[in-house]
C-alpha positions, 0 to 999 in steps of 0.5 A: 500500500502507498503512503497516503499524500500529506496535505503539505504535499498538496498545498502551503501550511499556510493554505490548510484551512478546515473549510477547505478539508471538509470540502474535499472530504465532502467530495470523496465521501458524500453521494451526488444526491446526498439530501440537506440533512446528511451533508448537514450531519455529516459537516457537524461530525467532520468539524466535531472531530477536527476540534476534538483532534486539535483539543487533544494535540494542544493538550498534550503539548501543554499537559505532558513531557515530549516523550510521553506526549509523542507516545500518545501521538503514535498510539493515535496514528496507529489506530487512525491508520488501522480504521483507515486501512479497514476503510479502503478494504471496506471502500477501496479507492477507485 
């Protein structure tokens, strides 16, 4: 499996804007004929998620020690990236 693209791969850290990570979410996952309310749910869940994300980020940097901030880091991205792995067996990229 490639390595997914990062998004500085992609665009300017200054350009990163969660507008802008919704719609393209948006585009891969949403059907064409998704109704008001799903696209609705579904922008509350992507910004929920993102605000959580970035709680937990800025926690760890003002709660814990470098060390024990990055173990909590890694464990993250391992279970972010095993769901990920799951969805393209579930939803393969066409």
């Amino acid at each position: 499996m490639n390595k997914p693209l990062s998004y500085t791969d992609v665009m300017k850290p200054a350009d990163i804007n969660i507008a802008d990570l919704w719609a393209n979410f948006a585009g891969h996952v949403l059907p064409a004929d998704a109704g008001a309310t799903q696209r609705s749910e579904m922008r509350k869940a992507f910004y929920a998620g993102f605000c959580e994300c970035f709680k937990i980020v800025t926690d760890l940097s003002s709660e814990l020690g470098e060390k024990d901030a990055v173990a909590v880091l890694d464990r993250l991205n391992r279970e972010a990236h095993a769901f990920y792995k799951a969805m393209l067996v579930e939803h393969p990229i066409r």
